[in-house]
C-alpha positions in Angstrom: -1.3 100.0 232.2 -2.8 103.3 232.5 -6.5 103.1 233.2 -7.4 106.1 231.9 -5.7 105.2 228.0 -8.4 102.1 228.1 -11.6 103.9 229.0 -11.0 107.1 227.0 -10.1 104.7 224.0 -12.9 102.5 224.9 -15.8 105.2 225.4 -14.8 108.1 223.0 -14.3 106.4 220.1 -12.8 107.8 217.0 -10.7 110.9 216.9 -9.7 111.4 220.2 -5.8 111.9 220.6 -4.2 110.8 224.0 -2.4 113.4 225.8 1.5 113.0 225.7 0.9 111.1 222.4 3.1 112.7 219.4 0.5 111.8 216.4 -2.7 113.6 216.3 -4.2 109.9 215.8 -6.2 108.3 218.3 -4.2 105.8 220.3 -6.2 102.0 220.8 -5.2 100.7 224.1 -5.1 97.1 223.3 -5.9 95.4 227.0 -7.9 96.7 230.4 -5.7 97.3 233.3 -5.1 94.4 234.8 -6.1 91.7 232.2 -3.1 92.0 230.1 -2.0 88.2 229.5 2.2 87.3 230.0 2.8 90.3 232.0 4.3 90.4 235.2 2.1 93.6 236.1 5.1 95.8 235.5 4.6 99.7 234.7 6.8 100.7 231.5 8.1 103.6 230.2 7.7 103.8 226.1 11.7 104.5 224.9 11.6 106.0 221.6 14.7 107.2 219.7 14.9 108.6 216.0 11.2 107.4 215.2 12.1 103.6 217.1 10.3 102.4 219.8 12.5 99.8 221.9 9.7 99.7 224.6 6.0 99.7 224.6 4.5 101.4 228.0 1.0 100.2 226.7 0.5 98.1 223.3 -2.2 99.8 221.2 -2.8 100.8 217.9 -2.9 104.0 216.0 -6.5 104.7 213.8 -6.6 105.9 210.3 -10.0 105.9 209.7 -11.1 106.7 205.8 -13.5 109.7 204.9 -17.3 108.0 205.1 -17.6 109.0 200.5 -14.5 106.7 200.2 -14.7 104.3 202.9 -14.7 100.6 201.1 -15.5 99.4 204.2 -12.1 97.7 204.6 -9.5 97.9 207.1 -5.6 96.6 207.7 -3.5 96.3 210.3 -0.2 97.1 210.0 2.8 95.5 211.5 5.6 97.8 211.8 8.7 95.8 211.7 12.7 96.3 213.1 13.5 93.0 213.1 11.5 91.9 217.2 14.1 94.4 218.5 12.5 97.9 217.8 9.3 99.3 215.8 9.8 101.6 213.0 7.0 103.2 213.0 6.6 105.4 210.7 8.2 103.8 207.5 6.6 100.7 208.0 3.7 102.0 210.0 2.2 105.2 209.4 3.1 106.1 205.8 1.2 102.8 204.8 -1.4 103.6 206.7 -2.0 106.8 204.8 -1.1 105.5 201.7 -4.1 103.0 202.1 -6.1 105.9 203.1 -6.0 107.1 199.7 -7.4 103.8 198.5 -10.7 104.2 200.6 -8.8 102.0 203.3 -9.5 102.0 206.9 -5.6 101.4 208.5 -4.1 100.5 212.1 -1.0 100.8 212.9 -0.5 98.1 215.7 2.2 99.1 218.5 3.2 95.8 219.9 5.0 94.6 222.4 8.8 93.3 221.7 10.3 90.2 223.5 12.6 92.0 224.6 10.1 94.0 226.6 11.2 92.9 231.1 7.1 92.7 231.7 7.0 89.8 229.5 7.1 86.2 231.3 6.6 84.4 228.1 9.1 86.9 225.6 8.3 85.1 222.1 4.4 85.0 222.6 4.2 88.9 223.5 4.0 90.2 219.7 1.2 87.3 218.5 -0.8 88.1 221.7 -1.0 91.8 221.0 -1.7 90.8 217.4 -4.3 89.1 217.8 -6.2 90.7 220.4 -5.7 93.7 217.6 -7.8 92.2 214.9 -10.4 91.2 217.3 -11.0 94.3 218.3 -11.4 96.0 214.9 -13.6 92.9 213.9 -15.8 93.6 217.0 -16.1 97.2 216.6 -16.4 96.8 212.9 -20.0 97.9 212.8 -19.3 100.7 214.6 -16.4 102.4 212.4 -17.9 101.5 208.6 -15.9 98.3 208.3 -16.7 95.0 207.2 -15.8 92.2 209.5 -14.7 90.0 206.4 -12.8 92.5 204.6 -9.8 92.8 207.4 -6.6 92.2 206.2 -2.8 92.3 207.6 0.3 93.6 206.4 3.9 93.8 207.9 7.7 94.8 206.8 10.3 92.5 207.5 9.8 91.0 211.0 6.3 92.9 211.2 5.9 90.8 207.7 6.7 87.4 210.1 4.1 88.6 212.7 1.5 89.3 210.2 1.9 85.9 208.6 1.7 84.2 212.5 -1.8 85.4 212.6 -2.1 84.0 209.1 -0.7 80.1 210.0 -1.0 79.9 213.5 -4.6 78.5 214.9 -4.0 78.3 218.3 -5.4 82.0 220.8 -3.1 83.2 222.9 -5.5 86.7 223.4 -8.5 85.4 225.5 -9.0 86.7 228.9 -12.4 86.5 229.4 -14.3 89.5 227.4 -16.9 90.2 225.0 -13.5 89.7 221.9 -12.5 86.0 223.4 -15.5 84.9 220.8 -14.1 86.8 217.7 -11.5 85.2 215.3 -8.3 86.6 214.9 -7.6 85.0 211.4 -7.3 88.1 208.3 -9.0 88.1 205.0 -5.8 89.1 203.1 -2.6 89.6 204.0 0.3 91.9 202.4 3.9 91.2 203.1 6.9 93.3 202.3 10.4 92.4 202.3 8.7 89.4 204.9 10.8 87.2 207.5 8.9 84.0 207.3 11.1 81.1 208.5 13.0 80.4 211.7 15.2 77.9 210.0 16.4 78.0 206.0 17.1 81.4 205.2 16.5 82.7 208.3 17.4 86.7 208.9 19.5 85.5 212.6 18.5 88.6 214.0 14.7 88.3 214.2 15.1 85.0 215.2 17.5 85.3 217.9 15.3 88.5 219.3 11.7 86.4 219.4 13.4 83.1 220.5 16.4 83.4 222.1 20.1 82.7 221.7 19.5 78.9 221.7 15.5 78.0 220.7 14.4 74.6 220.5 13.4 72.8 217.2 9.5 72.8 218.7 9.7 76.4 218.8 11.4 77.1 215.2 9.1 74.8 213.6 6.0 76.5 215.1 7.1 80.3 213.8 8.1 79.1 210.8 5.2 80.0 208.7 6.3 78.2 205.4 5.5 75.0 207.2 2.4 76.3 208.6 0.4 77.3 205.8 -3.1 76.0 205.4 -6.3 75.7 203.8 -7.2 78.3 206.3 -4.5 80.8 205.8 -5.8 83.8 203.6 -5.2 84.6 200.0 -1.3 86.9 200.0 0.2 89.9 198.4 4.1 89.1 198.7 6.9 91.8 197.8 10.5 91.4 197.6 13.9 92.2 196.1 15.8 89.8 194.5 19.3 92.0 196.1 18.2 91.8 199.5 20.9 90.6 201.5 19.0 91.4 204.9 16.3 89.1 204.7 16.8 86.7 201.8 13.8 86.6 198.8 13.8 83.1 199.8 11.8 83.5 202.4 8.6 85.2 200.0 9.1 82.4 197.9 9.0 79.3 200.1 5.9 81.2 201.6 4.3 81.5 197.8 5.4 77.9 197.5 3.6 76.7 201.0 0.5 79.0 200.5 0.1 77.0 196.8 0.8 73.5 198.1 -2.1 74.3 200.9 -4.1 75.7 198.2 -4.5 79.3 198.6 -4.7 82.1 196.1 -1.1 84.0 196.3 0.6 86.8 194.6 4.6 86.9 194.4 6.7 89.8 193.2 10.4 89.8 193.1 11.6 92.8 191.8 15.8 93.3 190.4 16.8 95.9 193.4 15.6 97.8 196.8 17.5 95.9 198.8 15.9 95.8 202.3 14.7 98.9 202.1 11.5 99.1 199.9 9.2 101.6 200.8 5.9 103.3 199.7 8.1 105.6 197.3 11.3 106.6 195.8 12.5 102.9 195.4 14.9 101.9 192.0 13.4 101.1 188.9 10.5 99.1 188.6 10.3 98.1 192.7 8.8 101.4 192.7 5.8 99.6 191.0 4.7 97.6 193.6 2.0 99.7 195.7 0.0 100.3 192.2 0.3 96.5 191.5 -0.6 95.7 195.2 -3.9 98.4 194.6 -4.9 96.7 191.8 -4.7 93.2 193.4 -6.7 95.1 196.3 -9.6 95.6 193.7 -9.2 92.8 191.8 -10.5 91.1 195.1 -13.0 93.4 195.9 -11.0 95.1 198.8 -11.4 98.5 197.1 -14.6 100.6 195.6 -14.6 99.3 192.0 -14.2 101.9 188.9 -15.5 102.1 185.3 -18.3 99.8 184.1 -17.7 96.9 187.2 -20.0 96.6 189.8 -19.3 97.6 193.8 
């Protein structure tokens, strides 16, 4: 890792934009040199084709900090997905983050680490560690940026949808090396899922799967990413989206998650809608799946994510 991505991100704060960066948005290394966990200490190259990263030369995340009038002193982190092999960034990164900009939203895009990535020694836990060392670090610099540590949520398309749900039903912290954000939990208020993969094992979209675990995983492993078995008490109240036509990642997977979040308990919102396919997006989807970001910003208020309008109190 490049030492000088860390301290510039660490002492500067916000606005600063990384040189050889493409997006005037400042760039969040996620690790100090030389603590990364399940890295063999290898220096990458980022490969990046037609808005696609394969490989991550350093895991960060991208800021979209809100204007202080508007600021509702929440943030999300956003998961960008491409199914474990690549990150589509923009679609399921950046143009969310904007959009939730607009709401008064503080937004990260988190670039993660892929299994496929040669640094990696354990491939399958390189995506939650970068996730959750992610939310620890906007929950420890909360104060600092005009966000409530409570009011930090998660959201993710397709296999991003799968990771954001991992920080949402797995307990166990794979992101402690020994710094002032070991202490800090890594579990989200909320979490929004579009178009999600949730399980390794009914329903499952092979490709994901195959990607994060392998050719040939082991029942231990499937069972433990399979987040429809892993739901809890503790997992946070959801936002779900899907189409009922998707034939990439099947709707099935939304609904046994609705199912699993109810059974443990939790507050949960599902939305199937007739058609998108596997492709729905913050605009221009068919018919009514086009409703789904002002159902998902009322939702948002309704739980006192957002500034609250008319005669109801902040």
């Amino acid at each position: 890792m490049k030492k000088i991505d860390w301290l510039f991100g660490i002492l500067l704060g916000i606005g600063f934009t990384l040189p050889g960066r493409s997006m005037a948005q400042e760039f969040i290394p996620l690790w100090p040199e030389g603590s990364m966990p399940n890295s063999k200490g290898m220096q990458l190259e980022r490969i990046e084709e037609r808005e696609r990263v394969t490989q991550m030369d350093v895991p960060g995340m991208y800021s979209f900090f809100t204007s202080k009038d508007e600021n509702a002193e929440s943030a999300v982190l956003i998961f960008p997905g491409g199914g474990y092999h690549h990150l589509t960034y923009n679609s399921s990164g950046i143009q969310l983050a904007k959009w939730l900009n607009t709401l008064g939203v503080n937004a990260f895009v988190v670039m993660y680490r892929l299994p496929s990535s040669p640094d990696l020694v354990q491939p399958h836990l390189g995506p939650l560690q970068d996730a959750q060392r992610a939310i620890k670090i906007v929950r420890g610099k909360a104060g600092k940026w005009g966000i409530h540590p409570e009011k930090i949520g998660v959201m993710g398309c397709s296999a991003g949808g799968h990771l954001a749900a991992n920080l949402c039903t797995i307990g166990d912290d794979y992101a402690n090396i020994g710094d002032a954000f070991d202490t800090l939990s890594f579990r989200p208020a909320f979490q929004i899922l579009i178009s999600p993969v949730i399980s390794m094992m009914e329903h499952v979209h092979t490709g994901s799967r195959a990607a994060l675990l392998g050719d040939q995983p082991g029942e231990e492993q499937i069972l433990y990413f399979s987040n429809e078995f892993n739901a809890s008490p503790n997992s946070p109240i959801a936002f779900l989206v899907h189409a009922d036509n998707d034939t990439g990642v099947s709707p099935l997977n939304s609904v046994r998650y609705y199912l699993a979040l109810k059974e443990a308990g939790v507050e949960a919102s599902l939305h199937i809608f007739p058609h998108g396919k596997h492709s729905i997006a913050l605009r221009n989807n068919p018919g009514s799946t086009n409703l789904w970001t002002h159902i998902c910003e009322a939702w948002l208020r309704e739980y006192g994510f957002l500034k609250q309008t008319g005669t109801l109190k902040n």
